[in-house]
Structure formats: structure tokens, C-alpha cells
C-alpha positions as a Markdown table, in Angstrom:
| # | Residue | x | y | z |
|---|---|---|---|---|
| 1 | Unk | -20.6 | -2.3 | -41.2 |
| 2 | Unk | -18.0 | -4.8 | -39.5 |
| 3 | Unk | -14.8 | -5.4 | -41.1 |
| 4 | Unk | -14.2 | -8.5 | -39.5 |
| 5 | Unk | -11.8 | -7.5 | -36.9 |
| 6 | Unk | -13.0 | -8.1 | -33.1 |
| 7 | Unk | -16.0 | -6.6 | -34.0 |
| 8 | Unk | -14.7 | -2.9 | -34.9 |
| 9 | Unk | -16.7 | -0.9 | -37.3 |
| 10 | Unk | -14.7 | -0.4 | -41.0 |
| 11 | Unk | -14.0 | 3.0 | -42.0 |
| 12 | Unk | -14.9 | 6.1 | -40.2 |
| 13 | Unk | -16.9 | 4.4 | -37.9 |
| 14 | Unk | -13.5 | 2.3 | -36.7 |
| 15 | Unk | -12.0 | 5.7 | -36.0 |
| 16 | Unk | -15.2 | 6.9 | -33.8 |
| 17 | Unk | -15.4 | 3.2 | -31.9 |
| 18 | Unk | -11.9 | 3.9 | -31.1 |
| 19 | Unk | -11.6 | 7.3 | -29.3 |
| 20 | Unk | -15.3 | 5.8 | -27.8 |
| 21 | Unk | -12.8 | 3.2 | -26.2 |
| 22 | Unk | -10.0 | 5.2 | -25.9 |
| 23 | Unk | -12.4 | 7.9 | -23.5 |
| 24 | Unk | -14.1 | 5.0 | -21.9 |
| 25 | Unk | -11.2 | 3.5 | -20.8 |
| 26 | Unk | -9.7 | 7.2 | -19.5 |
| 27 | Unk | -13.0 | 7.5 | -17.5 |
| 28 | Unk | -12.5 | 4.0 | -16.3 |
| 29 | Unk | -8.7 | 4.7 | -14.9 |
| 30 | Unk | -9.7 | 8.4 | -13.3 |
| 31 | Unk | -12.5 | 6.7 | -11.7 |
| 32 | Unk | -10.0 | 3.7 | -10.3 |
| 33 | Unk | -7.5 | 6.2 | -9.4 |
| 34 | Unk | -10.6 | 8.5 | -7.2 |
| 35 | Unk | -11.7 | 5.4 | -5.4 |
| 36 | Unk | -7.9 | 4.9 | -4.4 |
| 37 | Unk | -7.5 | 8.5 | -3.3 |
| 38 | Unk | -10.6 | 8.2 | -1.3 |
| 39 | Unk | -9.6 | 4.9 | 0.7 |
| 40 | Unk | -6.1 | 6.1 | 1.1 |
| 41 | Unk | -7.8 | 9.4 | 2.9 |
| 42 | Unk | -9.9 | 7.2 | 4.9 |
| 43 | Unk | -6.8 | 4.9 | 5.9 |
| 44 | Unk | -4.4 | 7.7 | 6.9 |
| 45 | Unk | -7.0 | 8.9 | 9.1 |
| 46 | Unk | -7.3 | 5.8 | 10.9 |
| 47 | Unk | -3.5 | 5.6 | 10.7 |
| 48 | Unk | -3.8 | 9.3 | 12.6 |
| 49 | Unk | -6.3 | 8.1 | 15.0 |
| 50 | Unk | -3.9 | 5.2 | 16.0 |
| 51 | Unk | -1.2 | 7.3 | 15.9 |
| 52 | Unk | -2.2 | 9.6 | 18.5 |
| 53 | Unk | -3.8 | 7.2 | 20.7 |
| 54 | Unk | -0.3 | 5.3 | 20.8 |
| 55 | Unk | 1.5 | 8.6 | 22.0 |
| 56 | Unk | -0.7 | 8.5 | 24.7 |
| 57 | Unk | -1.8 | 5.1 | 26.0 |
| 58 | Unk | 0.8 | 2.7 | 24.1 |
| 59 | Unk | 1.8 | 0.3 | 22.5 |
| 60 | Unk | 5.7 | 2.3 | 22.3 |
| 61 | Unk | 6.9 | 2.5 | 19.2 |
| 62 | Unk | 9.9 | 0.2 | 18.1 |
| 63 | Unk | 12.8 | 0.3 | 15.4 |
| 64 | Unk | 11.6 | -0.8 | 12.0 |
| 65 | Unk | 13.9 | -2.5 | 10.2 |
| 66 | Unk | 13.7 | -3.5 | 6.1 |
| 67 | Unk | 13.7 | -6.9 | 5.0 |
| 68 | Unk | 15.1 | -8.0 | 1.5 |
| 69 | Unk | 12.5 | -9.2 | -1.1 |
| 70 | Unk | 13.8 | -13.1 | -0.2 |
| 71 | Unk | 12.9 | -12.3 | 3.6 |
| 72 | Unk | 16.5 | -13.3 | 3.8 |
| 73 | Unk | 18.2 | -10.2 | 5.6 |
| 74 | Unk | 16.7 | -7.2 | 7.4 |
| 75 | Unk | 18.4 | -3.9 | 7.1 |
| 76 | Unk | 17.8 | -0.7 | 9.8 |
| 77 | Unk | 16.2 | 2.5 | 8.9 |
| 78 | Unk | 15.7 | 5.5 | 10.6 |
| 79 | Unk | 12.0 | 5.0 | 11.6 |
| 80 | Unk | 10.4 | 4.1 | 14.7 |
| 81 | Unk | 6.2 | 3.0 | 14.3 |
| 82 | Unk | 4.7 | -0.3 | 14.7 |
| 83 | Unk | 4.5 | -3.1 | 12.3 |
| 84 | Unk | 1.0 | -3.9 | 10.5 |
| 85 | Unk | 1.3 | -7.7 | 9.6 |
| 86 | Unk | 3.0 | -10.1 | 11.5 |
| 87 | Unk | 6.0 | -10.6 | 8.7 |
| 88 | Unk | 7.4 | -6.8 | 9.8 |
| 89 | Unk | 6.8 | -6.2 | 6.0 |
| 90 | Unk | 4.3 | -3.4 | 6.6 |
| 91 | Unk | 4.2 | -0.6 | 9.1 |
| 92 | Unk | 3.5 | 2.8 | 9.9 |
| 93 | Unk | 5.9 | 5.3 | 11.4 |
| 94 | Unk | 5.3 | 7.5 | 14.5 |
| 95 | Unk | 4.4 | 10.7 | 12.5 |
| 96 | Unk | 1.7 | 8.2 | 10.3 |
| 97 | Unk | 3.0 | 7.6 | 7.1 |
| 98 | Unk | 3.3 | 3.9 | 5.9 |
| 99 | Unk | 5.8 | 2.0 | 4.4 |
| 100 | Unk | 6.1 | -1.5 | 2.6 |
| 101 | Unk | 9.6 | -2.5 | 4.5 |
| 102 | Unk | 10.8 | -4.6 | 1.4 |
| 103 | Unk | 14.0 | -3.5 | -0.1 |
| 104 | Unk | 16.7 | -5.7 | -2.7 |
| 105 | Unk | 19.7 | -7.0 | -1.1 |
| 106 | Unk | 22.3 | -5.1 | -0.9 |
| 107 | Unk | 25.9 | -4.6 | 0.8 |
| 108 | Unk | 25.2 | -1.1 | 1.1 |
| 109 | Unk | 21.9 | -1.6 | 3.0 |
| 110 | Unk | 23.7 | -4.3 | 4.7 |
| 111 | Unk | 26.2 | -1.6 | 6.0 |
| 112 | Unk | 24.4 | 1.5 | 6.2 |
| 113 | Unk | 21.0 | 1.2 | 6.2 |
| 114 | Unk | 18.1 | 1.8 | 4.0 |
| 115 | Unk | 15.7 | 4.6 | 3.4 |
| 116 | Unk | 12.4 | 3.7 | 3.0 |
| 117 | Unk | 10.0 | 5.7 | 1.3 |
| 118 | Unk | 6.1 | 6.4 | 2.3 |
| 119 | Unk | 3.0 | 5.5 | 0.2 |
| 120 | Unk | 0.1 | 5.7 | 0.4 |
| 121 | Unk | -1.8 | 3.3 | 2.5 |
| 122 | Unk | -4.6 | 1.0 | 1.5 |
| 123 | Unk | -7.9 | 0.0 | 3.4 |
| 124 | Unk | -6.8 | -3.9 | 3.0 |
| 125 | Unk | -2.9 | -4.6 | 3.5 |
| 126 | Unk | -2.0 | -7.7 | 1.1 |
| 127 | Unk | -4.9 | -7.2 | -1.3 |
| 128 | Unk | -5.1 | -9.4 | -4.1 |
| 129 | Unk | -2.3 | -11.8 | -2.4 |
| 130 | Unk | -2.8 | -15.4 | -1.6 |
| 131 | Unk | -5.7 | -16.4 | 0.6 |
| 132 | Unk | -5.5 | -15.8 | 4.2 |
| 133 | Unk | -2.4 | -12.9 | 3.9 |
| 134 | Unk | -4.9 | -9.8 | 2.9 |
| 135 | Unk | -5.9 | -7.9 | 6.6 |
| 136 | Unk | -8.1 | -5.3 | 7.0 |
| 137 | Unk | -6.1 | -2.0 | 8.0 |
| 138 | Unk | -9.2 | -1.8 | 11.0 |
| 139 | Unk | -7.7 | -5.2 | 12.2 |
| 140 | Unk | -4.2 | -4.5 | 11.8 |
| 141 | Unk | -4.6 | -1.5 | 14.2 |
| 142 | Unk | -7.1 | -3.0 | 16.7 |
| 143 | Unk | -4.2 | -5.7 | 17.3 |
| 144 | Unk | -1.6 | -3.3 | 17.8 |
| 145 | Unk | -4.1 | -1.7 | 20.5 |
| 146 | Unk | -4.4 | -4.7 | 22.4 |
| 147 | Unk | -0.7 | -5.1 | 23.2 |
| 148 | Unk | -1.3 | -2.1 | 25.3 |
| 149 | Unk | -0.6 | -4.7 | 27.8 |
């Protein structure tokens, strides 16, 4: 029996289609959350593999410097790696861990510094932005190899 709600069973049948949904959409965001885990895996050990290559053969790391979310201002950090797009918002460090180099504005920052913190690094840098700024993490890295020069 419908009670004429968005198609949601009256009574104790409503209470039933709800945990249904409630556990479907729990399985939904573990599996989301898996599929993430397992392409972060997968990118950090490409990011690894580049990584120890570079020690070896090049290209030398550089300082990586933090722009403000405007793209106004760039702030140092502490980190040395390579940059992964071509606007010096991504990059990885020399010991592999990647950062999104985007920070707010700030006099501090301006002064001191920032500190960026690592995350976890996806399989395509810029997903789900506008057309033609998403980059496979593959391509990203193959670049940085040919400035072996």
C-alpha cells in the first residue's frame, strides 16, 4: 500500500523501505570509498616508481611553493618534488606524498610560509573539472620524465 508520498510504502512497510534505503545507501558509500582506496594505492605506487627513478636519472626536484585560491600570490613551503599540472597547483614531494598547493590568502603565509598537508592522490588529477583541465596521473609523470633533458 502507497501512501502517496514519493512512492514509500504506508505503515510498517515505510519503516522497512527505509532502513532498505538507509543500508543500500551505506553499501553504496563503503563501496565508493573501497574503489578510492584502491586507486589511491595504485597512484602512490606510480608516485613511488617516479619517485625513485627521479633520485636517480632526474628531473631534480625544485621548491614548491603554495598559491592562494585566487592564483593571486604564491607562498613557500618546506617541500621540494615536482609539480603535476602545469598551474604548480598539484605536486608530489621527494619522499611521494602529494599535495593540492592551494591555500587562502593570508599575511601570515605571506610572511612565513605555509604548511601544506598530504592527501591522498587520485588516478585523474582535476577530475570532474572543466573540460580539458582533468590529466591522467600516468601523463602527468611521463612529462615530468621527459624533462630529463
Amino acid at each position: 500500500m502507497d501512501n502517496g508520498r514519493s512512492g514509500v510504502p504506508a505503515g510498517t512497510d515505510a519503516a522497512r523501505w527505509r532502513e532498505e534505503r538507509r543500508a543500500a545507501a551505506a553499501a553504496h558509500a563503503e563501496a565508493l570509498e573501497r574503489r578510492q582506496k584502491g586507486e589511491s594505492a595504485r597512484a602512490s605506487a606510480m608516485i613511488a616508481e617516479f619517485v625513485a627513478e627521479a633520485a636517480t636519472r632526474g628531473p631534480a626536484p625544485e621548491p614548491l611553493r603554495a598559491r592562494t585560491y585566487d592564483g593571486r600570490a604564491r607562498y613557500r613551503t618546506s617541500l621540494e618534488g615536482w609539480y603535476l599540472r602545469l598551474d604548480e597547483t598539484l605536486a608530489v614531494d621527494t619522499a611521494g606524498r602529494f599535495y593540492v598547493l592551494r591555500t587562502p590568502p593570508s599575511l601570515v603565509g605571506r610572511l612565513r610560509g605555509v604548511v601544506p598537508e598530504p592527501s591522498d592522490p587520485p588516478l585523474v588529477l582535476g577530475a570532474g573539472g572543466k573540460d580539458g583541465e582533468s590529466v591522467d596521473l600516468r601523463e602527468a609523470l611521463d612529462r615530468l620524465r621527459a624533462q630529463r633533458g
